[in-house]
N, C-alpha and C positions, 0 to 999 in steps of 0.2 A: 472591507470586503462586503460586495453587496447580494443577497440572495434575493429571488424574488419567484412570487411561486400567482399562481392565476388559478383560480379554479370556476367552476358554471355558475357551483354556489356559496358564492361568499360568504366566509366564514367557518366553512366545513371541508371535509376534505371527499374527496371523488368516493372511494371505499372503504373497508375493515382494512385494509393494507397499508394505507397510505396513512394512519395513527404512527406510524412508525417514526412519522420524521416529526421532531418536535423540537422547541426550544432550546437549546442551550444554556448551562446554568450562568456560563461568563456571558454579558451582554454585547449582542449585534453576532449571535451565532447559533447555529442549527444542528440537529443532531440526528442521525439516519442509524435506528438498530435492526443491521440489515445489512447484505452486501448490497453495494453499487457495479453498476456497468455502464460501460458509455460505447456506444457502438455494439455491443452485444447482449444477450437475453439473459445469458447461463453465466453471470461472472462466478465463477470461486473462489473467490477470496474477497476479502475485505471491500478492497475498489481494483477493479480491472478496465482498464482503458486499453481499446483495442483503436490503434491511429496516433499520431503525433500528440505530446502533450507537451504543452508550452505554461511554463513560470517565470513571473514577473517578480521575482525574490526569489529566499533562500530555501533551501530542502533542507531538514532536520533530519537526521538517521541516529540510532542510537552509538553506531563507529564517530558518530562526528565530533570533534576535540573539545567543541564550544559546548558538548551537554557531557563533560567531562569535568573532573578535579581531583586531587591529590594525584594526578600522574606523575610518576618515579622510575627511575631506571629499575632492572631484574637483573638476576644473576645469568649470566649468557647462556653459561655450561649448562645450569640446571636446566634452558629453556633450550639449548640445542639436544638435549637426554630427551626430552619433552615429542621433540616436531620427529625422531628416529624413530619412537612408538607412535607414531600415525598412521591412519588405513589410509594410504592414496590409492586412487582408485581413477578408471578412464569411464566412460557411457557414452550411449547413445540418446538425443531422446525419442520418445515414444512418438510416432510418425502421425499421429492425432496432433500431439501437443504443437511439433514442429510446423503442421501446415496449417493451423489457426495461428498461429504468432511469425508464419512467414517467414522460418529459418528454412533452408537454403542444403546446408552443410548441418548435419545431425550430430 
């Protein structure tokens, strides 16, 4: 993975702001304490990419099997006792959220 960064004056960074993104403790990586946004000004959360985003490998999520271990069957009943005490519930979303993310059907 290659990062590359240009600034007017080498070796420094543009502003007070931009100290944010620094080194990585594992080598050949960067670190941003701060949200990111790509295509927009206001991200909230972490990293918000607002447009298509395309990967060249794998996604890790904490559900994925591979960052798992000692997986073992449950007892069914107690987990069907379990999903009858859940709040299901229908929404809308909030017609802000829906027309920056370009849904459609709320």
């Amino acid at each position: 993975h290659n990062f590359f960064f240009q600034a007017s004056n080498p070796g420094q960074f543009e502003n007070d702001s931009d100290v944010l993104w620094q080194r990585g403790h594992v080598p050949e990586t960067i670190v941003y304490h701060g949200r990111v946004g790509i295509n927009t000004d206001a991200p909230d959360e972490a990293l918000v990419v607002c447009g298509n985003a395309k990967v060249m490998g794998r996604v890790m999520h904490p559900s994925d099997s591979r960052a798992k271990q000692n997986i073992r069957e449950v007892d069914t009943n107690e987990q069907l006792r379990r999903i009858t005490q859940m709040r299901l519930v229908e929404y809308d979303y909030k017609p802000e959220f829906a027309s920056v993310m370009g849904i459609k059907n709320t």
